[in-house]
C-alpha positions as CSV (number, residue, x, y, z in Angstrom):
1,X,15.5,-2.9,-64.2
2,X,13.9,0.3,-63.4
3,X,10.2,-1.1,-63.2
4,X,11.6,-3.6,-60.9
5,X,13.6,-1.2,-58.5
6,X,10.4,1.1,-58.4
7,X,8.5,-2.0,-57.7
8,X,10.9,-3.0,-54.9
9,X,10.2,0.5,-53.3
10,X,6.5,0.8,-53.3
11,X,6.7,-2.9,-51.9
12,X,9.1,-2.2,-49.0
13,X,6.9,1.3,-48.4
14,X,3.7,-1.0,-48.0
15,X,4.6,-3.8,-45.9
16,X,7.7,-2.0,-43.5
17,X,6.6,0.9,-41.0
18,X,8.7,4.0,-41.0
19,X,10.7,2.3,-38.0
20,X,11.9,-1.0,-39.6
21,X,15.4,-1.1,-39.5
22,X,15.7,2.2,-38.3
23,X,17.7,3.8,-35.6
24,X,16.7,5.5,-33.0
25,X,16.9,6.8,-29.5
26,X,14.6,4.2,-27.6
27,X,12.9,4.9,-24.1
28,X,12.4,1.7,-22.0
29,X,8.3,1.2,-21.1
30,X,8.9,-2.4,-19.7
31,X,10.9,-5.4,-19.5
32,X,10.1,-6.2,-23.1
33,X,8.7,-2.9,-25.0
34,X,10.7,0.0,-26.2
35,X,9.2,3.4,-27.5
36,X,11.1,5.0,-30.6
37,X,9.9,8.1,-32.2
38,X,6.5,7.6,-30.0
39,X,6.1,3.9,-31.8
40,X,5.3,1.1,-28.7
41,X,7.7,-1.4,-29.8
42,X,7.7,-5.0,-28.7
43,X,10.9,-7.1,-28.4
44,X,9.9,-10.1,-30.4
45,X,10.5,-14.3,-28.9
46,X,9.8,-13.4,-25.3
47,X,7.8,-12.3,-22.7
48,X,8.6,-10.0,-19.6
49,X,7.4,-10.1,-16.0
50,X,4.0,-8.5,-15.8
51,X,3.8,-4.8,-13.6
52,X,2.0,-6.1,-10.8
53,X,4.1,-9.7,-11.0
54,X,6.5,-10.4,-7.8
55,X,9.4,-12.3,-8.1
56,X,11.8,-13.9,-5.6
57,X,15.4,-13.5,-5.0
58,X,17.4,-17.2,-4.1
59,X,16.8,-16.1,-0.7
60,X,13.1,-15.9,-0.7
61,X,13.0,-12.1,-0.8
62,X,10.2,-10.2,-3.0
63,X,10.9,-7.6,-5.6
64,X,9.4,-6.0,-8.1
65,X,10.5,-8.2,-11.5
66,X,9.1,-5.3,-14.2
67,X,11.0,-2.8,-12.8
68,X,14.6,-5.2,-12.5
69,X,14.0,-5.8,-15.8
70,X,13.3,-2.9,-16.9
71,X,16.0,-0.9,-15.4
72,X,18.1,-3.2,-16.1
73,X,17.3,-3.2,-20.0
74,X,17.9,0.8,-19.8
75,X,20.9,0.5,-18.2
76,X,22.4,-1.9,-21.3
77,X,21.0,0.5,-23.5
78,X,22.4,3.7,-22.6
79,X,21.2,6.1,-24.8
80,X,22.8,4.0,-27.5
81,X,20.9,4.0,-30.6
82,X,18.9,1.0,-30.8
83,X,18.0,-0.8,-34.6
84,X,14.4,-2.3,-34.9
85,X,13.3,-4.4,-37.8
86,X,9.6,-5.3,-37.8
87,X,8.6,-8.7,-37.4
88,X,4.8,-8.9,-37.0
89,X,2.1,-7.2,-34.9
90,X,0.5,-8.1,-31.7
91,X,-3.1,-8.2,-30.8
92,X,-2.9,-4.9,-29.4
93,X,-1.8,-3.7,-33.1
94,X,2.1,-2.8,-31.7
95,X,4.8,-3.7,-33.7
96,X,6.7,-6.6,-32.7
97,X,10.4,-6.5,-33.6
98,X,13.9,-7.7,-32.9
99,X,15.9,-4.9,-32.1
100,X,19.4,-4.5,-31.5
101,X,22.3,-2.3,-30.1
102,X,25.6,-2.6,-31.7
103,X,24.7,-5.9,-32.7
104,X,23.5,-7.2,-29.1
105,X,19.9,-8.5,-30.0
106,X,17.7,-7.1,-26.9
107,X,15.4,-10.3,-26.3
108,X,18.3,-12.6,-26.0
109,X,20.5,-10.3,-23.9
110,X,17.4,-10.0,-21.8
111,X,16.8,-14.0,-21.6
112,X,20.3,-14.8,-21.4
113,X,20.3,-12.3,-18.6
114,X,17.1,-14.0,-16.5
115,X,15.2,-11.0,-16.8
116,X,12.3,-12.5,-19.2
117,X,11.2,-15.7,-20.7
118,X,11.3,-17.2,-24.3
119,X,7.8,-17.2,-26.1
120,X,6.8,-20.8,-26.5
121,X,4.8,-20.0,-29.7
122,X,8.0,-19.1,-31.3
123,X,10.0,-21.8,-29.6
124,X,7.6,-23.9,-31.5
125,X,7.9,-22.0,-35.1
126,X,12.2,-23.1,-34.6
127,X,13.0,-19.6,-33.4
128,X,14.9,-19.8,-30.4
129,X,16.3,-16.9,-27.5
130,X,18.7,-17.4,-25.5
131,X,19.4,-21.4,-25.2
132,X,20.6,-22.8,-22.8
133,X,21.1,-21.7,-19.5
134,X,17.8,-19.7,-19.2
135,X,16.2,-19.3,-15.5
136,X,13.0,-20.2,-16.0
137,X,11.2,-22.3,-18.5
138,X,7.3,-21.7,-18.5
139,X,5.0,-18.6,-19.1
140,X,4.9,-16.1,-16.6
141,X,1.2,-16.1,-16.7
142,X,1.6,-19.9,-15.1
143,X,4.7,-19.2,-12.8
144,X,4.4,-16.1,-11.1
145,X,7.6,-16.7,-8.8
146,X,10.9,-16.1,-11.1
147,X,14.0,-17.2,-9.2
């Protein structure tokens, strides 16, 4: 029993970073990446607005999606702590992770909330955001205007 709890350990200390299912106080860098204890975190099953993307309001006004989102994902927040567990990592070697505040999973409170998109790849692997009722259904990369 010993051999397999010590086994356990040195497993979980491998393949988890010091942030997986951790709290922590998280700092909003975009509509879908958190920083926690200087860690770039990504919210894992979606995809944000892009900084220099412009999206549309019903009435055909411009604004600046990224920052919406953003702010909007700070305000939800509020310096609550905020649990990450890893997931995978992206190409750019960040963590990808679904992380949640009292229980409020961030990627679907943000999709749910038409401030990002579901990731298709994941769509595709039976993981799903949000549901029904989302804004938008294709990539930002290939829409550019969010209503």
């Amino acid at each position: 029993m010993r051999h397999a709890l010590l086994a356990l350990g040195i497993f979980l200390a491998i393949n988890l970073p010091a942030f997986a299912d951790d709290l922590g106080r998280a700092s909003v860098i975009d509509g879908d990446t958190l920083e926690i204890y200087g860690t770039r975190i990504r919210l894992w099953g979606i995809d944000a607005p892009e900084t220099d993307q412009l999206c549309r309001t019903k009435g055909g006004e411009h604004y600046r999606c990224v920052q919406k989102a953003a702010n909007d994902l700070d305000a939800f927040i509020a310096r609550r702590p905020v649990r990450c567990v890893k997931v995978n990592r992206d190409q750019y070697k960040r963590a990808v992770a679904v992380c949640t505040v009292a229980g409020v999973d961030l990627a679907e409170w943000l999709v749910k909330n038409g401030l990002a998109l579901e990731l298709a790849a994941q769509l595709f692997q039976g993981s799903i955001r949000g549901g029904a009722g989302s804004k938008a259904s294709r990539p930002w990369h290939v829409e550019r205007q969010f209503y």
